[in-house]
C-alpha positions, 0 to 999 in steps of 0.5 A: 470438523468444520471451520470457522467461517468470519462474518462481513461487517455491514453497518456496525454489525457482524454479518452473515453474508448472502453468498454460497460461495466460500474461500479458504483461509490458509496459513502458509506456513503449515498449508492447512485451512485455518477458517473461511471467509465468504465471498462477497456477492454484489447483494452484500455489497448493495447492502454495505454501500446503503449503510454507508450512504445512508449514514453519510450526512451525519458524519460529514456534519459531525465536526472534524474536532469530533471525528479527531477524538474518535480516531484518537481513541481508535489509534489507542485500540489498535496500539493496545491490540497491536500484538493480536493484529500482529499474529492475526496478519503472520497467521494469515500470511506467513511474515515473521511476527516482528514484521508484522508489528512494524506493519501494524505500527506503520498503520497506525502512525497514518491513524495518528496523521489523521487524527489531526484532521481539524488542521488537515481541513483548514482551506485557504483564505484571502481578504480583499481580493478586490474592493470589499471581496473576499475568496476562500476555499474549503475542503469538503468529503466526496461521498461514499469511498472504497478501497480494494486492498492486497493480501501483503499488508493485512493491516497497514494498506488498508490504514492508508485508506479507511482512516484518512477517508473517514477523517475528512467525513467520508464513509467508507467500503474495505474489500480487503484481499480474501486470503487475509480478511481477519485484520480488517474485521478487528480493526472495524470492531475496535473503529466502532468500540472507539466511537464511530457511528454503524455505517461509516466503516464496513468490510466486505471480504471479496473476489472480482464479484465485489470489486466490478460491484463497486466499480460500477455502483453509481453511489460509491465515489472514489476508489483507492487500490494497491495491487499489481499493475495490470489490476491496478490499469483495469481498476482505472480505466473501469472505475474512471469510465463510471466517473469515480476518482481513483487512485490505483497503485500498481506493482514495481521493479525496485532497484538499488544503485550500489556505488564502489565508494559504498560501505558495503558492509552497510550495504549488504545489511540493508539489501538483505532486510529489503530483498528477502523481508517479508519474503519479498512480498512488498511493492517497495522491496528492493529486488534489484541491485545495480553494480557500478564499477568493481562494486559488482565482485565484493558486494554479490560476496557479502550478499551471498554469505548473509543470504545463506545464514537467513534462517526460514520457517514459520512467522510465529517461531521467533528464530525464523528471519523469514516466513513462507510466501503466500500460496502454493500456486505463488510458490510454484511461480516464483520457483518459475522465474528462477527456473528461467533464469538458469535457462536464460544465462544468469548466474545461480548463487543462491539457489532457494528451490526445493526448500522444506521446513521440519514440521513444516514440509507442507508449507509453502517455502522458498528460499533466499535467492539470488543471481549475479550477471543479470541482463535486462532482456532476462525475464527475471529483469522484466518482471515483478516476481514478487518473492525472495529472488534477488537479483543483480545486474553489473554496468561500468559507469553511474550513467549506465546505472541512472539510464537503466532505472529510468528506462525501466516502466515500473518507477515505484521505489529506488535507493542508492548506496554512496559516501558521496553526497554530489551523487546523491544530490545528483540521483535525487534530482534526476532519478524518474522514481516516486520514491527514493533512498539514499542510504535507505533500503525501503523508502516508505514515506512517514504518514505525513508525507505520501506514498506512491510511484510514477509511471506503470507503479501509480494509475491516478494523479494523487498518491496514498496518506499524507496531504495527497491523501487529503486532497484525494478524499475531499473536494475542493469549494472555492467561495467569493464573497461581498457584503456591500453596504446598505446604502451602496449601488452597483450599476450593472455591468455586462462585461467579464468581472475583474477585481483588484 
């Protein structure tokens, strides 16, 4: 029986795709092909950016006011159909329904952001700047925007792009990842059911083909991207070579600091939704934990017994605490860099390999896992594993602790666990991470403040949603203004204008 196979969504409309090629979508937690997807070629993307273009003027005019009641109307949808987005995102890549509706909730509070677009729109102004003149500024759309979004979060990472972009009157191109496209396709019917005009938002599931289209399409301005960072490097510096801004979020080695004054009870509670949520399929999981002092002993204890008790299975069965990871070839890479850490001398104490489920055995699974008496020279310290490995490495001083996270080149999210406010204060001030916990596991900002990290995390200046956000999808217009009088005369004057 052959399946399903979905339509892009090009100027308000399903749409068949010209390309021959074909992507299987596969639910990770049975391993069986569910429906397919086409693989957008540069003629579809053509097609999308035209629709996008050629609606353009119209919806930079239409008012901010009306563009915040039709986000509002679409932040309704997306709450009345969460629980559909919910089970379309765990079908298609295998997190337990529950996370997936926190997903889905954390989108639509950025939708929520963006509705107040009126406000977010104000500029600045100042009377008088000198005799009779006045200067103010405005923010104003960029044009044509796309994103290029992960396979992680079906739902949420595409909703810190396409609804503040929209919101400042851009129009927009989603490429979401082809391995889960089915919630961006339902999000653009249930944007158009709210009011927006064809055009504004479409969605082109893709391979590399349509994202170097896009790259390279002279009328697309700005590109926003979250993925790994040697994906996000190559989508700035190609996308940066064709004049576009760009913001490119990249991948992470997020630690945790672990103090001896800690409440490691709390503690362990909190690592373990981190480490092992969504399989560890999260930029902002916490994959690392830093041990101070005799921290190290009774912590990896109590990690240890919770990881055990963690019950795997399919996302839609409501006892599983965590579902399958992405793909087999994903499987098989993360039971690699376990693999290596036995080689390489740390210490298995829970070992996640060889994992089947009954009824399930063809799914693709990997257990909790997690290492004690990790070095940084091991490769499971160097890099970004990207699944339920948890590991931890022990120093003897806070120092120690600070110096290791700042020395790592990933800078994307970090927490601390302590009583003590003057370390927190002191972790705040001097730690070199775009965002920080203290007593918080997962720092993933609100919707109105921004999300993204330094260094080898973040490849453009302007991080995702909240006022960054804005600022990345408009550009800034600064007007000097004078009105003189009828009866006025000015002589000419050749010399560089001052005022005040």
């Amino acid at each position: 029986m052959s399946k399903q196979v979905l339509p892009l969504w090009i100027n308000g409309q399903r749409t068949e795709s010209t390309s021959l090629r074909r992507a299987d979508i596969i639910n990770p937690a049975s391993g069986e092909a569910i429906r397919q997807v086409p693989l957008a070629n540069r003629e579809d993307i053509e097609r999308a950016v035209a629709a996008a273009k050629a609606v353009f003027p119209l919806w930079r005019d239409t008012t901010p006011l009306r563009r915040g009641r039709i986000l509002n109307r679409f932040r309704e949808l997306l709450e009345a159909n969460r629980d559909e987005l919910a089970q379309l995102a765990s079908e298609e890549h295998g997190k337990t329904l529950a996370d997936a509706a926190g997903s889905v909730q954390r989108g639509i509070e950025v939708v929520e952001f963006a509705a107040g677009v009126p406000h977010l729109l104000k500029g600045e102004h100042s009377e008088n700047v000198g005799r009779g003149v006045d200067c103010y500024s405005m923010l104003q759309p960029v044009g044509v925007c796309a994103g290029i979004t992960p396979f992680n979060f079906p739902a949420m990472v595409p909703m810190w792009m396409f609804p503040i972009a929209i919101a400042c009157g851009n129009t927009f191109i989603l490429k979401p990842s082809e391995k889960v496209p089915s919630c961006s396709l339902r999000m653009a019917e249930l944007f158009k059911e709210a009011g927006l005009p064809d055009g504004v938002l479409n969605v082109v599931p893709g391979d590399k083909e349509a994202v170097d289209t896009l790259l390279a399409h002279p009328d697309v301005r700005a590109i926003s991207f979250v993925g790994s960072t040697p994906v996000a490097k190559y989508i700035y510096e190609t996308a940066a070579h064709y004049g576009k801004r760009v913001q490119a979020l990249g991948g992470a080695k997020n630690h945790a600091i672990v103090l001896p004054d800690a409440d490691f009870d709390f503690t362990a509670d909190a690592i373990m939704g981190a480490a092992y949520g969504s399989a560890g399929e999260r930029c902002m999981a916490i994959s690392t934990v830093v041990a101070v002092g005799e921290a190290g002993d009774a912590l990896v204890a109590k990690l240890k017994s919770k990881a055990e008790k963690l019950v795997v299975g399919p996302g839609h069965v409501a006892s599983s605490d965590m579902g399958p990871v992405i793909s087999a070839p994903h499987r098989d890479k993360i039971v690699g860099y376990i693999d290596s850490g036995v080689e390489q001398g740390a210490k298995l104490v829970v070992d996640g390999r060889g994992l089947k489920v009954a009824g399930y055995e063809n799914g693709y699974y990997v257990g909790p896992t997690l290492f004690d008496n990790v070095s940084t020279n091991m490769t499971i310290y160097k890099e970004e594993i990207f699944g339920p490995v948890l590991i931890v490495l022990r120093v003897n001083t806070y120092d120690e602790a600070i110096n290791m996270v700042n020395s790592n080149p990933y800078a994307n999210g970090t927490a601390l666990f302590t009583r003590s406010g003057g370390a927190a204060r002191r972790f705040q001030n001097e730690i070199e991470v775009g965002m920080v916990g203290i007593n918080v596991p997962i720092p993933v900002p609100m919707a109105f403040f921004s999300f993204g990290g330094w260094k080898s995390s973040l490849f453009g200046d302007l991080h995702m949603h909240g006022m960054e956000g804005v600022y990345f999808y408009t550009r800034t217009k600064v007007i000097t203004s004078r009105w003189p009088a009828s009866d006025e005369h000015v002589s000419p004057n050749l010399a560089m204008p001052t005022l005040g």
